[in-house]
C-alpha positions as a Markdown table, in Angstrom:
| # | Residue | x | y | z |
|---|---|---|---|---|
| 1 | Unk | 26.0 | 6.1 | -22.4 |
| 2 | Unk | 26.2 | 7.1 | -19.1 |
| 3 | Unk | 28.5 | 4.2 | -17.0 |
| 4 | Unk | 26.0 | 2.9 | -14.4 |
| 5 | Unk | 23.7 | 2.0 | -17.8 |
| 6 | Unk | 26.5 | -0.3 | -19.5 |
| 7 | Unk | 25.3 | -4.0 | -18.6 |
| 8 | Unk | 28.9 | -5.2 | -18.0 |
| 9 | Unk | 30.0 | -2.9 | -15.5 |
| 10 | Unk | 30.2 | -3.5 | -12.3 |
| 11 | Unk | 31.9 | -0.4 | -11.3 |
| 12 | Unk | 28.9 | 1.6 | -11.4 |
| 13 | Unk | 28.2 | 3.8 | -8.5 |
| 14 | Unk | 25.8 | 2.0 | -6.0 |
| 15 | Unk | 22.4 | 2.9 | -5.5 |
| 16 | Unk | 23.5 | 5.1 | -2.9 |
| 17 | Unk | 25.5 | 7.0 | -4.8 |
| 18 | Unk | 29.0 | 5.8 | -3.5 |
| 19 | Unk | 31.7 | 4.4 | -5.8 |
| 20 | Unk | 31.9 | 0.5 | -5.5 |
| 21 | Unk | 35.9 | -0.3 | -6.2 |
| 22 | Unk | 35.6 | -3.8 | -6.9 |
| 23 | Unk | 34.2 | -6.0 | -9.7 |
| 24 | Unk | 31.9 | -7.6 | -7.3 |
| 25 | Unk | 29.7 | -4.5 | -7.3 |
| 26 | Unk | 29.7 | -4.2 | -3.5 |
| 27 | Unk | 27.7 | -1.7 | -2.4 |
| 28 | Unk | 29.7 | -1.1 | 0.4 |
| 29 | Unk | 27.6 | -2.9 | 2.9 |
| 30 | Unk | 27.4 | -5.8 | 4.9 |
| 31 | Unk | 25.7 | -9.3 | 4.0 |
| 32 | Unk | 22.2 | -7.9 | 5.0 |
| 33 | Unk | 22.8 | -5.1 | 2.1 |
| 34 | Unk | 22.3 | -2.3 | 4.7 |
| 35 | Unk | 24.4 | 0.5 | 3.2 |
| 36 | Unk | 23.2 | -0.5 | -0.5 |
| 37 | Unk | 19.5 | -0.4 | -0.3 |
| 38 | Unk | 19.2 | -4.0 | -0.6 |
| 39 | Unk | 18.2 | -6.6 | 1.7 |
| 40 | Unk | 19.3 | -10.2 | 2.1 |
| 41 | Unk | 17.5 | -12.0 | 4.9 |
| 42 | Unk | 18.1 | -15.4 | 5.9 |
| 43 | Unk | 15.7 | -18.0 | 6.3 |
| 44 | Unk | 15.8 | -21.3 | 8.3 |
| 45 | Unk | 14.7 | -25.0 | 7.9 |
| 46 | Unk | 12.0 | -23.4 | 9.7 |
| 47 | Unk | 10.9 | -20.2 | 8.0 |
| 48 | Unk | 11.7 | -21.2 | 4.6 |
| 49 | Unk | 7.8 | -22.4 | 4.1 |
| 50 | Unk | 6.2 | -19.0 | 4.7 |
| 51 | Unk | 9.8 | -16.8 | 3.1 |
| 52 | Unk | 10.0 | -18.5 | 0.2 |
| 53 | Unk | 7.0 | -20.8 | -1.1 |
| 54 | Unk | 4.4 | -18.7 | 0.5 |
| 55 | Unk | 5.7 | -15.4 | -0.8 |
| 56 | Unk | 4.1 | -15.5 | -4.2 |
| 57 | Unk | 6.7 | -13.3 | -6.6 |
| 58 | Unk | 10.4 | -14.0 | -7.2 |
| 59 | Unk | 12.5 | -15.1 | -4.3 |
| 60 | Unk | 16.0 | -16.0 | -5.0 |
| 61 | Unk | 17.5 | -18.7 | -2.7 |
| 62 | Unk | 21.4 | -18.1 | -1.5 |
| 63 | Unk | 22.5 | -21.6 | -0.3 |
| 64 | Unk | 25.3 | -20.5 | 2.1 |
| 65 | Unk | 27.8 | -22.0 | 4.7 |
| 66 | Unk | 30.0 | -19.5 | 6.4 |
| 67 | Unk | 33.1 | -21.8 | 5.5 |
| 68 | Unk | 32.9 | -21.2 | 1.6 |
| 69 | Unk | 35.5 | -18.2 | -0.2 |
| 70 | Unk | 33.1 | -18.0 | -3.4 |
| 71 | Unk | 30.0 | -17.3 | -0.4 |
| 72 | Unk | 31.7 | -14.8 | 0.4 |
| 73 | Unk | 32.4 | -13.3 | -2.7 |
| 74 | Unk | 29.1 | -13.3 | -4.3 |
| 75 | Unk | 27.7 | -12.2 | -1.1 |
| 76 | Unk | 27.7 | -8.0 | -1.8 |
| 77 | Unk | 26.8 | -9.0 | -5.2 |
| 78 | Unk | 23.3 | -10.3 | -4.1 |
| 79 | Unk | 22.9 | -7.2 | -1.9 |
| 80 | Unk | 23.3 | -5.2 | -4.6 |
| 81 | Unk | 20.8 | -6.8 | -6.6 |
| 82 | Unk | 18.2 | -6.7 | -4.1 |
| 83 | Unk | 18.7 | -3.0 | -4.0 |
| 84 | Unk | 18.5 | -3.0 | -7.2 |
| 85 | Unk | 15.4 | -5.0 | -8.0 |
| 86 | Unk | 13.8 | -4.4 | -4.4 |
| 87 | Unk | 10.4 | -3.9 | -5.9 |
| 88 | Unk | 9.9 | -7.7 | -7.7 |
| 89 | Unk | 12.7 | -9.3 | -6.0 |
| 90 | Unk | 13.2 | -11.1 | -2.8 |
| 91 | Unk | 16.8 | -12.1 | -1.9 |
| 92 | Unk | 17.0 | -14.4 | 1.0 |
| 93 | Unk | 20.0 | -16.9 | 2.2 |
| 94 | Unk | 19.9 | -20.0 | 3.7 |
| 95 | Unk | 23.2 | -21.7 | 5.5 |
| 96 | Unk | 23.1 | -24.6 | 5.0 |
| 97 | Unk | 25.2 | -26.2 | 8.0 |
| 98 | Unk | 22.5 | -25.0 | 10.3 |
| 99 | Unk | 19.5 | -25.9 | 8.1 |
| 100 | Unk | 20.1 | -29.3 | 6.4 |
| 101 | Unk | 16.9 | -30.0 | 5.6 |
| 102 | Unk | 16.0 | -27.7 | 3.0 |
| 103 | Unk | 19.4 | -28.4 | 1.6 |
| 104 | Unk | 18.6 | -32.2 | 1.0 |
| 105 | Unk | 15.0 | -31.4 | -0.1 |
| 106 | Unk | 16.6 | -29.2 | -2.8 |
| 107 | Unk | 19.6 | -31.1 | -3.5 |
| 108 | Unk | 22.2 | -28.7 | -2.8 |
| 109 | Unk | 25.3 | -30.2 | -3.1 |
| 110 | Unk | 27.7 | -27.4 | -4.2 |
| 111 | Unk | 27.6 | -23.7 | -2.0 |
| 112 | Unk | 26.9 | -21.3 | -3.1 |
| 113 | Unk | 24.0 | -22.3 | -5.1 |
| 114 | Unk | 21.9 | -19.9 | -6.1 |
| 115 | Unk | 17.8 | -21.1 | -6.9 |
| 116 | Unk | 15.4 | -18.9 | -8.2 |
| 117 | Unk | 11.7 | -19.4 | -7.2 |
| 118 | Unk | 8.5 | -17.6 | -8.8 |
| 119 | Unk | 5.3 | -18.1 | -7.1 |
| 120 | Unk | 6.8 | -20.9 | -4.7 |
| 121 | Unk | 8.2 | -23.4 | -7.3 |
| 122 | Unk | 12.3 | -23.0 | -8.2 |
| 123 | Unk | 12.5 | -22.2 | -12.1 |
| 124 | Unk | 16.2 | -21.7 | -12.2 |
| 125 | Unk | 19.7 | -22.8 | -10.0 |
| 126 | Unk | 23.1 | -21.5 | -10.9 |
| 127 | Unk | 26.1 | -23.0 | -8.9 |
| 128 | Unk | 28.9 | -21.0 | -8.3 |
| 129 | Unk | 29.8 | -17.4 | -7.3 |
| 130 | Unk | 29.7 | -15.1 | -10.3 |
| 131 | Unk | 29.9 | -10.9 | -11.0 |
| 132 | Unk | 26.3 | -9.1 | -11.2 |
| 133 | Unk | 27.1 | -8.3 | -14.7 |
| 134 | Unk | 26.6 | -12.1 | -15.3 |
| 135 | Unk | 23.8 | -13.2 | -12.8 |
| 136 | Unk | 21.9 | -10.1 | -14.4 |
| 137 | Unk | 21.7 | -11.6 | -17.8 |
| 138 | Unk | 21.2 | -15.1 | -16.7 |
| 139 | Unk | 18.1 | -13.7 | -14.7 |
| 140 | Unk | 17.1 | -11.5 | -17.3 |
| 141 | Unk | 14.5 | -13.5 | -18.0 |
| 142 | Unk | 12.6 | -12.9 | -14.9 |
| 143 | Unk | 14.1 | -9.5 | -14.0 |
């Protein structure tokens, strides 16, 4: 088996090509996912409407706040699944110090929180930062 097929590791070369070297599975870019392939937009109290209910398919909601360690962390790890799932999956993120609204209406309490949404209605949250190996199988079901 060749080691960017084994589901557990993380360590896989990233879509690019380059070697990660960390068990994030970091592409090597920033938050937006630009040197992985992936992108991870952010929506607003404003824009989350038309980004995420409106956009028909799988979006997958990254409640944010730039003050949270685990944010951080699972940050690369949602740019490299975007790159790898660009074709049926949107990955957007939301801070949620700057756009309280959708927080309340979703009852985020915990960051980061992570809600799934297919065809505008969320069908799945996980809570807590975890490594793609993990967040692949626990969205396996859509992916």
């Amino acid at each position: 088996m060749d080691v960017r097929e084994h589901p557990q590791n993380d360590l896989a070369p990233a879509p690019n090509g380059a070697p990660n070297g960390n068990l994030n599975g970091d592409p090597g870019g920033d938050r937006n996912g630009d040197q992985g392939g992936g992108t991870v937009r952010e929506v607003t109290d404003a824009t989350f409407e038309a980004e995420v209910l409106g956009a028909g398919g799988l979006v997958l909601v990254d409640f944010t706040a730039e003050w949270c360690p685990p944010c951080r962390m699972i940050a690369p790890v949602l740019a490299r699944l975007a790159a790898e799932h660009a074709d049926r999956l949107k990955v957007v993120s939301l801070d949620v110090d700057r756009n309280p609204a959708t927080q309340s209406a979703y009852g985020v309490l915990s960051m980061p929180t992570l809600m799934l949404f297919e065809a505008g209605a969320p069908v799945k949250t996980l809570v807590g930062a975890r490594p793609l190996h993990r967040l692949r199988l626990e969205l396996a079901n859509w992916l």
